[in-house]
C-alpha positions in Angstrom: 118.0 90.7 84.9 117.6 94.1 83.3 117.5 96.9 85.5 114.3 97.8 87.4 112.6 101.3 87.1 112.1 101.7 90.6 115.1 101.8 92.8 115.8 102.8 95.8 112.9 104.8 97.4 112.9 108.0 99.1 112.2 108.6 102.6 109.2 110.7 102.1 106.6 112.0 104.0 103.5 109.7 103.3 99.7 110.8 103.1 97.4 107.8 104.3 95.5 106.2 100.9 93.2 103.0 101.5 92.5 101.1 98.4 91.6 97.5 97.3 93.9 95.7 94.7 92.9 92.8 92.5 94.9 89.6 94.0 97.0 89.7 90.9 98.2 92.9 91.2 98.8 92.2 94.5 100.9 89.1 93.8 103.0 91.4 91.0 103.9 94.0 93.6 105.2 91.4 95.9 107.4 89.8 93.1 108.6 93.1 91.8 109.8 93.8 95.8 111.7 90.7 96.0 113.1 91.7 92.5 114.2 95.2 94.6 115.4 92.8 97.3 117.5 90.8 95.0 118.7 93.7 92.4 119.7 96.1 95.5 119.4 94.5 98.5 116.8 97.1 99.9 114.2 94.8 101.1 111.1 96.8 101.1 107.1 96.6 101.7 105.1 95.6 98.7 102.9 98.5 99.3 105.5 101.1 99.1 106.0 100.7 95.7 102.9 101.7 94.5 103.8 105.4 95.0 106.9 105.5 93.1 105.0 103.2 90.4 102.2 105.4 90.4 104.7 108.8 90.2 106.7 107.5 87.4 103.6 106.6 86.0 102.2 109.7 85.7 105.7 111.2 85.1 105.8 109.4 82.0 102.1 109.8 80.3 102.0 112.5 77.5 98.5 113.2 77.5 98.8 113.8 81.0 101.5 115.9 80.9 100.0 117.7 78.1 96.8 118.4 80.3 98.8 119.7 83.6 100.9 121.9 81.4 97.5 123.4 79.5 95.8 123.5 82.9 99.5 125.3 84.4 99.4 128.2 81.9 99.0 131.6 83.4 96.5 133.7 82.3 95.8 137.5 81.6 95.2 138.8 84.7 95.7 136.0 86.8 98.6 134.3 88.5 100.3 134.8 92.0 102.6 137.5 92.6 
């Protein structure tokens, strides 16, 4: 097996999100943990990947990063300081 993107997790603080997730998804995020399980031995919640997946997501998406860098750019006369 190829290496997984998502490896060991973080012991973060968590915020509380409630959310629905088609049954398929579902099913994926299940396999992908026992892929963890096997890969690394970290056995881990289905749901707590869907941070890191989400993070890396976003990480990783130009146009996003484009946007929070545009939307990032001081201004004249602005900022903190």
């Amino acid at each position: 097996m190829s290496k997984l993107r998502i490896g060991v997790l973080p012991d973060d603080k968590p915020v509380k999100v409630t959310t629905e997730l088609p049954a398929s998804v579902h099913r994926d995020l299940v396999a992908y943990a026992e892929a963890v399980a096997r890969e690394n031995g970290q056995r881990i919640d289905p749901a707590k990947l869907i941070a890191p997946m989400l993070a890396r997501f976003m990480a990783t998406d130009r146009g996003f990063s484009k946007a929070r860098r545009t939307r990032q750019s001081p201004t004249a006369g602005g900022g903190e300081g």
